[in-house]
N, C-alpha and C positions, 0 to 999 in steps of 0.2 A: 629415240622416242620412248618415253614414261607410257606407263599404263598403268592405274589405279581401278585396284577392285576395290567396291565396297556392295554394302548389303542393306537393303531397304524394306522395311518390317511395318505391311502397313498394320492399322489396328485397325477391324471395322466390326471387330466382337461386340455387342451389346454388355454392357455390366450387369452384375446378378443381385438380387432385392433377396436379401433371406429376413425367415423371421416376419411377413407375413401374419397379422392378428385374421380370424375366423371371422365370420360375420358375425356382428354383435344386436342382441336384443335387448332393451334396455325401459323400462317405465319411469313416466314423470309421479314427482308426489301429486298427490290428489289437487285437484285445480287448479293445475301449474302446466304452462302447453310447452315446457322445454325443460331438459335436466342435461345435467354434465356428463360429457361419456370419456372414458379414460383406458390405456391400452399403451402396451407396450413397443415401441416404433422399432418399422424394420432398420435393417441396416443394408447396405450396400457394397460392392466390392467388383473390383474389375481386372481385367488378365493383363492388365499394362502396369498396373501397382501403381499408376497413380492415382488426386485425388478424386473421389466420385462426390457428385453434388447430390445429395436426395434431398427433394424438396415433395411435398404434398397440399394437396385442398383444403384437410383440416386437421389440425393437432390434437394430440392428447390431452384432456381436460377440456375441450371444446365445448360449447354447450350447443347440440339439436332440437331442432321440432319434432314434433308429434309428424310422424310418417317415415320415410324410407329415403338415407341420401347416401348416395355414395363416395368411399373415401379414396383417392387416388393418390399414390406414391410414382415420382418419376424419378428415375437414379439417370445421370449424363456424365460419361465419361472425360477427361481431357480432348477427346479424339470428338466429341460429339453423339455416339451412338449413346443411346438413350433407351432405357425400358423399364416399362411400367406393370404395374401390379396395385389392384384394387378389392374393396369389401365393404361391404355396406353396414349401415347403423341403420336398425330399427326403432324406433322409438313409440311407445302407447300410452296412453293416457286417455282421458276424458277432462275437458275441459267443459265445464259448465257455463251457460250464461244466466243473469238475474232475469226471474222470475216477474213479469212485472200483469197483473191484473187491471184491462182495461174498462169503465162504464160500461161500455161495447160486448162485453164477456161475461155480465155477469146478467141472469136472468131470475126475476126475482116470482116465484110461484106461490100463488094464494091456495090451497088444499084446504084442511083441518087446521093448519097451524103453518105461519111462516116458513117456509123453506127458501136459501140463498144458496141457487147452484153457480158454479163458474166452470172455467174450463183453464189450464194453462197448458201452455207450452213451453218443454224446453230444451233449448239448440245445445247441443256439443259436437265435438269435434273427435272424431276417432280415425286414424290412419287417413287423416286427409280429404274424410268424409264427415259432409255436415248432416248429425240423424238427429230428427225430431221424436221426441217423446211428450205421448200426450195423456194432461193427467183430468178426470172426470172429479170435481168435488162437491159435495153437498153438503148445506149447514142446514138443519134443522131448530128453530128454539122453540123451548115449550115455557 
């Protein structure tokens, strides 16, 4: 009768993500609700030596909107164990809208002399929030 030993190694270690970017804060130029954000990508490694796949949600040079998204990295071994590591991209700005004065808005006052008041309104966009600002104007001719 044969008998054969052998030795069976399983792997169920998760792979390691070094190299991690911080979270990033970043501004659009001026009336523009997205800009490019760029960063140096982790890398990955795992205790079996073989290859690890890292794949992510979004790449370097990607371009965000104006608010808070998250970037997620997943490294998966040959074996399958898989781990993740994330950071987020802020992004601010103010995006303007035109200004448009309507008949409706504008109030026309007899005094001493002609006065044309109006009123505008105007919408932007800041972290995701729409905030109105509102402007009083008056024209006087003499």
């Amino acid at each position: 009768m044969e008998h054969y030993l052998f030795s069976l190694t399983l792997d169920n270690e998760a792979p390691t993500i070094s190299g991690m970017p911080s979270n990033i804060n970043a501004n659009t130029d001026s009336g523009l609700a997205t800009t490019a954000v760029s960063w140096t990508a982790p890398t990955a490694s795992d205790n079996s030596g073989g290859a690890v796949t890292l794949t992510s949600t979004h790449n370097p040079g990607d371009t965000f909107s104006i608010g808070t998204t998250t970037v997620t990295y997943t490294a998966t071994d040959p074996n399958g164990n898989e781990a993740t590591a994330s950071f987020t991209v802020t992004v601010t700005g103010k995006i303007r809208s035109r200004c448009n004065v309507s008949a409706s808005e504008v109030k026309i006052y007899q005094i001493d002399q002609p006065v044309i008041q109006f009123t505008l309104y105007d919408y932007y966009r800041h972290n995701r929030v729409i905030i109105m600002e509102h402007y009083l104007f008056s024209l006087t001719f003499r």
